[in-house]
C-alpha positions as semicolon CSV with decimal commas, in nm:
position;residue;x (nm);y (nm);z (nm)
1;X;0,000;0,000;0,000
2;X;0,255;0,236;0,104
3;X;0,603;0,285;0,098
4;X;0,586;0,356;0,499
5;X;0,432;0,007;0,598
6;X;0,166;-0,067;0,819
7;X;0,004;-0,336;0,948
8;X;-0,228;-0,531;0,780
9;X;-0,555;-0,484;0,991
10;X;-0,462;-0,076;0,969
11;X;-0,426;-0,154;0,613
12;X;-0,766;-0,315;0,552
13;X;-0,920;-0,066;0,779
14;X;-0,780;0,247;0,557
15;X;-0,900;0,030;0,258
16;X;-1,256;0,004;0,390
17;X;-1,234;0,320;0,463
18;X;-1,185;0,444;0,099
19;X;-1,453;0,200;-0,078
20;X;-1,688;0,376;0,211
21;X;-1,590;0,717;0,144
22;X;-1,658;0,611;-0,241
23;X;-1,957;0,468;-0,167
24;X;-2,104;0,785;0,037
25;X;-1,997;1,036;-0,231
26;X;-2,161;0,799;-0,487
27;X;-2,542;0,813;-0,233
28;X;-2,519;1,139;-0,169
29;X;-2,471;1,281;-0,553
30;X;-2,768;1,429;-0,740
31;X;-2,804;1,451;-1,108
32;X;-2,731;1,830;-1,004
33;X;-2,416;1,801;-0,803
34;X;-2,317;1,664;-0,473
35;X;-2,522;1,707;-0,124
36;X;-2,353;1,856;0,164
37;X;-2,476;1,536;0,352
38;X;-2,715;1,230;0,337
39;X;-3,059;1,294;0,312
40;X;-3,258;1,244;0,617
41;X;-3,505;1,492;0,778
42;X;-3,307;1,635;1,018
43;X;-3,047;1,707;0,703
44;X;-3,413;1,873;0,466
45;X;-3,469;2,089;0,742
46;X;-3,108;2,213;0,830
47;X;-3,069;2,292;0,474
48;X;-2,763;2,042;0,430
49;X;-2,956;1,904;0,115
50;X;-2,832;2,152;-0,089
51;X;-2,482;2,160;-0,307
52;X;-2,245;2,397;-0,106
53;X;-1,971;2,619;-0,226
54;X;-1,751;2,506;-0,008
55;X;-1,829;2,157;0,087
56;X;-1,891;2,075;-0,310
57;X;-1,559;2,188;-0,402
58;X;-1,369;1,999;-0,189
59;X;-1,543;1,716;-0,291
60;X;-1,488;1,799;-0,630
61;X;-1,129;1,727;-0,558
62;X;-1,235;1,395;-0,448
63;X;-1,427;1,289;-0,678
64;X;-1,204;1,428;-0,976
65;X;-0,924;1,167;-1,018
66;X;-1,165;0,859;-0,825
67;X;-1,203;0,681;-1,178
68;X;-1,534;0,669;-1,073
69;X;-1,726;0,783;-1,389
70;X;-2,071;0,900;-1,195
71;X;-1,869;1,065;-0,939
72;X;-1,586;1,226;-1,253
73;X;-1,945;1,323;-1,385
74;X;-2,118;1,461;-1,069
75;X;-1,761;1,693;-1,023
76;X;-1,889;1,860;-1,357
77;X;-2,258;1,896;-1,247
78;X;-2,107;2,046;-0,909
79;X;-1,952;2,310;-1,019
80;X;-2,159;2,372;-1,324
81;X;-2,439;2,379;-1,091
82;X;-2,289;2,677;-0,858
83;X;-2,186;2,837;-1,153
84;X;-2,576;2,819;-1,302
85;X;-2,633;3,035;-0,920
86;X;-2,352;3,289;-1,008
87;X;-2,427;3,682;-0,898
88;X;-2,403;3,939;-1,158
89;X;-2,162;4,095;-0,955
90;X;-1,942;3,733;-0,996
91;X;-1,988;3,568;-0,628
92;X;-2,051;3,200;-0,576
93;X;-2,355;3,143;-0,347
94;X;-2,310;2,983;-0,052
95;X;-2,493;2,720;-0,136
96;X;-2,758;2,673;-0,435
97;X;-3,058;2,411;-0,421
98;X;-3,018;2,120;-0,642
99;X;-3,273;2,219;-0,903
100;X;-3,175;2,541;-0,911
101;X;-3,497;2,724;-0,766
102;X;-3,295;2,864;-0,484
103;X;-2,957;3,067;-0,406
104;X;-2,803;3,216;-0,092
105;X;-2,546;3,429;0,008
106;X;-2,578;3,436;0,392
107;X;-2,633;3,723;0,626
108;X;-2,323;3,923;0,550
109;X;-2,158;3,728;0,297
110;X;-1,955;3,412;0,229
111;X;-1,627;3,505;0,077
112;X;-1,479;3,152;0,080
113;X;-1,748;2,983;-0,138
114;X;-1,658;3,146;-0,464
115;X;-1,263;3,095;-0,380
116;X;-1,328;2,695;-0,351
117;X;-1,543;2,711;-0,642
118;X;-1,230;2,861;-0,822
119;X;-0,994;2,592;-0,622
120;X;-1,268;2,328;-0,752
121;X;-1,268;2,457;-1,121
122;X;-0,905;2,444;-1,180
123;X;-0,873;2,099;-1,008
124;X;-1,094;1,959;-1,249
125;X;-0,942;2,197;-1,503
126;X;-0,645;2,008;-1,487
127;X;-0,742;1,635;-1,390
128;X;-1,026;1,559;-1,568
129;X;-1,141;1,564;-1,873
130;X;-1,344;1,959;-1,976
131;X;-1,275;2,167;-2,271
132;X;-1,039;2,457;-2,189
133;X;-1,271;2,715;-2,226
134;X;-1,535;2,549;-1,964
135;X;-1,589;2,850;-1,727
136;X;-1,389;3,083;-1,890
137;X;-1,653;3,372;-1,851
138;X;-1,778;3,252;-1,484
139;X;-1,391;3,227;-1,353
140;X;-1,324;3,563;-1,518
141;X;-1,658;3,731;-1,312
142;X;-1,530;3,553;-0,969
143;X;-1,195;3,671;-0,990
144;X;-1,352;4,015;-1,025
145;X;-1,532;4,001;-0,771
146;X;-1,254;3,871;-0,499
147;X;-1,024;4,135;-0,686
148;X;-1,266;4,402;-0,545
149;X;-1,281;4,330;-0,201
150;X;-0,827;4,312;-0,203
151;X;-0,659;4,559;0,009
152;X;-0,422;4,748;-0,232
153;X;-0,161;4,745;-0,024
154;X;-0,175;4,420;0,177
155;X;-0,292;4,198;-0,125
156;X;-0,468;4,022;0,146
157;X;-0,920;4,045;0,101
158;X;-1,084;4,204;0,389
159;X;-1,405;4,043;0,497
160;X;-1,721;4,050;0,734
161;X;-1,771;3,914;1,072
162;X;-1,883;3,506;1,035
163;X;-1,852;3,521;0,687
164;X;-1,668;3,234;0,583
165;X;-1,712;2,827;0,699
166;X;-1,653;2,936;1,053
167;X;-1,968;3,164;1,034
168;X;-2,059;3,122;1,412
169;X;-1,653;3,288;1,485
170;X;-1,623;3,632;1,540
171;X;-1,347;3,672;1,303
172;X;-1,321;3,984;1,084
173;X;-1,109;4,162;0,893
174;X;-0,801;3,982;0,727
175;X;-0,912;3,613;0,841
176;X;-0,618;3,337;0,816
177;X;-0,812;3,045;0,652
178;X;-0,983;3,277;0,350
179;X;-0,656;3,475;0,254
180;X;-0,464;3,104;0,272
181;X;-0,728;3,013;0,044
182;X;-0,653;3,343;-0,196
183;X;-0,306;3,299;-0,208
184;X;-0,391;2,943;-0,323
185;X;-0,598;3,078;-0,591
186;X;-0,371;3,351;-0,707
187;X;-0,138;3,088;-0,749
188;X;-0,338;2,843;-0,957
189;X;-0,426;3,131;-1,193
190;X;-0,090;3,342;-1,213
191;X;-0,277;3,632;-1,054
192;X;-0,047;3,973;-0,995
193;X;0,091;3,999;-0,682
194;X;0,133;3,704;-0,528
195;X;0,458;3,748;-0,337
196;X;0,303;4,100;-0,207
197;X;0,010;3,862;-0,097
198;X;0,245;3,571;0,074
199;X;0,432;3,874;0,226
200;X;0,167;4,034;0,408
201;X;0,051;3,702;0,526
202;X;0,325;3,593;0,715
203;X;0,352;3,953;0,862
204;X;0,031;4,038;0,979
205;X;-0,051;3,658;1,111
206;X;0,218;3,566;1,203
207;X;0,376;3,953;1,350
208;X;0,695;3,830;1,527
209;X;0,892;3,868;1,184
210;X;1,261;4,077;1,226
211;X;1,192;4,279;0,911
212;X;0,991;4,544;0,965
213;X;0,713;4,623;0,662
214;X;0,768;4,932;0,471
215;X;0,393;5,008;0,454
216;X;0,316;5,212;0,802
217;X;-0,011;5,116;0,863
218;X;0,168;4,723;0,843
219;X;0,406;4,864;1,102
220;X;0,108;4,934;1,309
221;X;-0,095;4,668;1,267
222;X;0,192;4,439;1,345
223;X;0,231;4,636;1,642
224;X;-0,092;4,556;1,751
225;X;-0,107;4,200;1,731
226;X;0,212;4,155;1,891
227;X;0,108;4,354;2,194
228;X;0,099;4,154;2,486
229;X;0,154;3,832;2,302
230;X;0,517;3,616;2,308
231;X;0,618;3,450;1,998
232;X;0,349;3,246;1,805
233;X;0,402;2,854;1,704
234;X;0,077;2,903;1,528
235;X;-0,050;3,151;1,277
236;X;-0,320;3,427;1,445
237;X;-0,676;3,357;1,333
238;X;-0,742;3,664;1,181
239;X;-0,610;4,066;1,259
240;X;-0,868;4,352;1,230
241;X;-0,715;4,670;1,371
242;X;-0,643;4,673;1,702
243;X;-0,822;4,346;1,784
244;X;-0,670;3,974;1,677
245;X;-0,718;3,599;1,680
246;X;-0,518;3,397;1,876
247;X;-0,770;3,113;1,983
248;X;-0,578;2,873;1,768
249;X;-0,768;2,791;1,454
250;X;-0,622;2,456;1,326
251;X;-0,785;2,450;0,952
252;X;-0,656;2,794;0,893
253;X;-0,267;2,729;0,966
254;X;-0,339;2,351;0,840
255;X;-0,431;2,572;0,464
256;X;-0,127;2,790;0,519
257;X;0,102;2,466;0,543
258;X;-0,111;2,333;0,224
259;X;-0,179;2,618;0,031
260;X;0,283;2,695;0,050
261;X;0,261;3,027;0,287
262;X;0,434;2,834;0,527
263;X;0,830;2,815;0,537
264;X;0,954;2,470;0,637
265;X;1,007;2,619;0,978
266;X;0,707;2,725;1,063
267;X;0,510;2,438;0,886
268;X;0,680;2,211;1,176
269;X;0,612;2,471;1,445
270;X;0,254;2,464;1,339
271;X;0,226;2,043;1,315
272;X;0,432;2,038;1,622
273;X;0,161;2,266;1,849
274;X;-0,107;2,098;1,721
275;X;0,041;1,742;1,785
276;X;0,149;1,888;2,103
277;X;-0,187;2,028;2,206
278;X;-0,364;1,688;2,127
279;X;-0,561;1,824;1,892
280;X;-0,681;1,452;1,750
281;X;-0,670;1,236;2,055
282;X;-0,918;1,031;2,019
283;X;-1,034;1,194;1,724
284;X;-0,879;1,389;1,458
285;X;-0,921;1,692;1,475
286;X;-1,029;1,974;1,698
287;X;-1,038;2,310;1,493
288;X;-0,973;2,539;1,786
289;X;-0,684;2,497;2,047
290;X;-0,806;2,764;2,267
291;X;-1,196;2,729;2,296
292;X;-1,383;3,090;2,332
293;X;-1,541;3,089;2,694
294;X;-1,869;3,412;2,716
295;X;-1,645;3,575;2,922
296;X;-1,360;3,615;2,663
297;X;-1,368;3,990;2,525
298;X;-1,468;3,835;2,145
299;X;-1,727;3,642;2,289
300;X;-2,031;3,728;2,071
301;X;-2,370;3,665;2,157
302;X;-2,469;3,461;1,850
303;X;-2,234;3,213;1,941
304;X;-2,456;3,099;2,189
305;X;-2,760;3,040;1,998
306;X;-2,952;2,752;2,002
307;X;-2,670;2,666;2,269
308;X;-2,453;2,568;1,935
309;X;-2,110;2,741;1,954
310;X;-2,012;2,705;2,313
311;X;-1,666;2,614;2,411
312;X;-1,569;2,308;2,256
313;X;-1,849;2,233;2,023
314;X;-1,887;2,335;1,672
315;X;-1,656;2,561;1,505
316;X;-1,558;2,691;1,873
317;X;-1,323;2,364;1,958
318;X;-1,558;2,118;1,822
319;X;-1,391;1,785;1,650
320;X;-1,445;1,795;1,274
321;X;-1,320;1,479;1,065
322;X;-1,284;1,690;0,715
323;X;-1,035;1,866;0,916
324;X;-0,871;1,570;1,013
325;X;-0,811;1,508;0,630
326;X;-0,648;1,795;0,593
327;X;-0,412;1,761;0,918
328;X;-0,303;1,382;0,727
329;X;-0,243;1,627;0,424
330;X;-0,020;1,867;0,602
331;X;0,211;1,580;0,747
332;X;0,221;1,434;0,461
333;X;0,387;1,787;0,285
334;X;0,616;1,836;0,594
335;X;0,730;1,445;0,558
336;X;0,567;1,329;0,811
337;X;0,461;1,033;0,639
338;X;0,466;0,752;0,970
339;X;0,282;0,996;1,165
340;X;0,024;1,092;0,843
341;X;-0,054;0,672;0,812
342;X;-0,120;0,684;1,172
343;X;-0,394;0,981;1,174
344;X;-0,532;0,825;0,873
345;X;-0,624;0,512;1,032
346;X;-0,774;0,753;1,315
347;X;-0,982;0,923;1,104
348;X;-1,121;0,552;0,889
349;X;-1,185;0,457;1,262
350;X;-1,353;0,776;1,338
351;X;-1,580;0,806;1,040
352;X;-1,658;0,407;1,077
353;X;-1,830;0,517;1,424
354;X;-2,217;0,388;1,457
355;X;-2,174;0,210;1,131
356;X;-2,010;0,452;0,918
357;X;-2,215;0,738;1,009
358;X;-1,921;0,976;0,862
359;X;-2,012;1,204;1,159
360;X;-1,991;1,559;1,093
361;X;-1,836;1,695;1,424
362;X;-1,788;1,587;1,786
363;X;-1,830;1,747;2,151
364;X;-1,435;1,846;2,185
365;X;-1,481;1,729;2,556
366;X;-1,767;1,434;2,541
367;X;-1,725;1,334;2,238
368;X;-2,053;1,283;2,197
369;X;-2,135;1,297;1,815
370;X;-2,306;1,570;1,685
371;X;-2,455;1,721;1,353
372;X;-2,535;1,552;1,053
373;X;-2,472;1,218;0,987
374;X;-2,332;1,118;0,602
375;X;-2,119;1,441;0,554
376;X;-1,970;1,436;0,198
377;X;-1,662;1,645;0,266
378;X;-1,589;1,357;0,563
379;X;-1,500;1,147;0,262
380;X;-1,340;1,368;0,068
381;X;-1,076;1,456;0,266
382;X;-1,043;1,110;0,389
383;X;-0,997;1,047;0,005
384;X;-0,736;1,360;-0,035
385;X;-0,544;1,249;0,230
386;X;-0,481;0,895;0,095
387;X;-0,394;1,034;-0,255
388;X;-0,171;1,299;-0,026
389;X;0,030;0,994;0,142
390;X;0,072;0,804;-0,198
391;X;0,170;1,077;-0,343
392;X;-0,067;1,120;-0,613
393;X;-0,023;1,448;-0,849
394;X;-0,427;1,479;-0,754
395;X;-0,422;1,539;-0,391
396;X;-0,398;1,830;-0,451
């Protein structure tokens, strides 16, 4: 299986795993596009039914490369489906119904559905099989749109409060996991300004750098989010004036390690706190090191409702498996290949829980499973993660 070996009950486990995660992305694909998750009534009435920017597009990247023809197919529909959805001003909706009778954008935006729909477009751009010119006018309108909302002099996008896949997180501003994300896409499509982009980055979220920026209002930002802090293993979650992240969002630094922000350095320091913090004991992986209490100065009062965001549930230090796929991706680009085949097995055993349920998150204290059960981008980055450990060209 692997040139790092493992044993064979591991081995058969990480093969079931696979067939599963096939076998899911297979159930829950429409002739429109994949689901978010399995269709049950708690999943109709949650809206999870419905083809997501952001879930769909990672599971594009899954299901791009399978060799699975209704899944190659349904990567197509996916994408073609969001596109169908597009604003006039060029955004991706955050999600779109499968027959097309309904789009949304969310209360103040969702910034990171049209960059994974970009992410998602050149994947399948490049491993499967689409004329050149598929999305050529739709690509050109998105990029537009993402262009508009760049700060001239950072190159990093500026967003709204909750805006992006943590929208129950008061982050704001210049948010870690969306401008990981933009670099990422400036890269796929030789956008201008890339280094100015990768250079802001590792300034402003990561402000312990020797080099001072020419750009004053960098010089005082940095200033800011350095203020009563000591040096940072971990990227800050987001900086917005003279207020910052440092709650420890794991997806965010697991992007900058994927998306190549990340020097080798601090790609270790950032796999090293999270191994260190036991972010995926029992279960990979916990998205937030430092949970948000209501007493915490960002504590907002939507967090709480519906008793959803609390500390350590949801996207406030709750355990979410997709994430897990990307923490096995991460190892594997830092070569940490023994310790990538052991998470994987963690997260086959974690998705097999209740008969495969593919769980979407857990309590981060009780473990006790939580949200919707069958949740395509579960398999997908189970998938991603495999190909990332072989060393397939379409991890990626």
């Amino acid at each position: 299986m692997t040139a790092v070996q493992v044993g064979s009950e591991t081995s058969d486990l990480i093969d079931a795993c696979s067939q599963a995660s096939l076998q899911l992305l297979e159930r829950n694909l429409t002739p429109h596009g994949i689901l978010a998750a399995s269709r049950t009534p708690a999943a109709v009435a949650r809206r999870y039914t419905r083809i997501f920017g952001r879930d769909a597009a990672i599971c594009v990247m899954a299901m791009c490369g399978s060799g699975v023809a209704a899944l190659e197919e349904g990567a197509v529909a996916s994408l073609d489906a969001l596109a169908a959805q597009q604003a006039d001003n060029g955004q991706i909706p955050k999600y779109v119904d499968p027959e097309g009778r309904d789009a949304d954008f969310w209360y103040l935006g969702c910034i990171d559905a049209t960059l994974w729909w970009l992410i998602g477009v050149d994947h399948v751009r490049r491993h499967g099989a689409v004329a050149a010119g598929r999305w050529a006018d739709g690509m050109a309108r998105a990029l537009n749109w993402l262009l508009a909302q760049e700060h001239q002099h950072f190159r990093l996008l500026q967003q709204n409060e909750a805006s992006d896949w943590a929208d129950i997180m008061p982050r704001s501003g210049y948010v870690l996991y969306t401008n990981a994300l933009w670099f990422d896409v400036k890269r796929r499509f030789g956008l201008c300004h890339a280094e100015d982009t990768c250079h802001h980055f590792n300034h402003l979220f990561n402000p312990f750098q020797s080099d001072l920026p020419e750009y004053h209002r960098a010089r005082l930002l940095q200033h800011y989010a350095r203020r009563g802090r000591s040096e940072l293993q971990l990227y800050l979650s987001f900086v917005n004036l003279a207020v910052v992240g440092d709650e420890g969002d794991v997806l965010g630094n697991l992007l900058a390690i994927q998306c190549g922000l990340a020097d080798e350095a601090m790609a270790h320091g950032i796999t090293h706190a999270i191994a260190a913090a036991r972010a995926s004991d029992p279960y990979p992986l916990r998205v937030v090191l430092h949970p948000l209490s209501d007493k915490h100065p960002q504590w907002r009062a939507y967090m709480g409702r519906h008793q959803q965001n609390l500390e350590h549930q949801y996207h406030n230090g709750g355990i979410w498996p997709f994430v897990g796929g990307f923490w096995v991706m991460a190892l594997a680009r830092v070569g940490l290949r023994r310790q990538g085949w052991a998470e994987l097995a963690k997260l086959a055993r974690t998705n097999a829980m209740d008969d495969w349920r593919f769980t979407e998150w857990f309590h981060g204290r009780t473990l006790a499973p939580m949200g919707m059960a069958g949740q395509s981008w579960n398999a997908a980055t189970f998938l991603l993660a495999l190909r990332a450990l072989r060393g397939e060209a379409s991890a990626w």
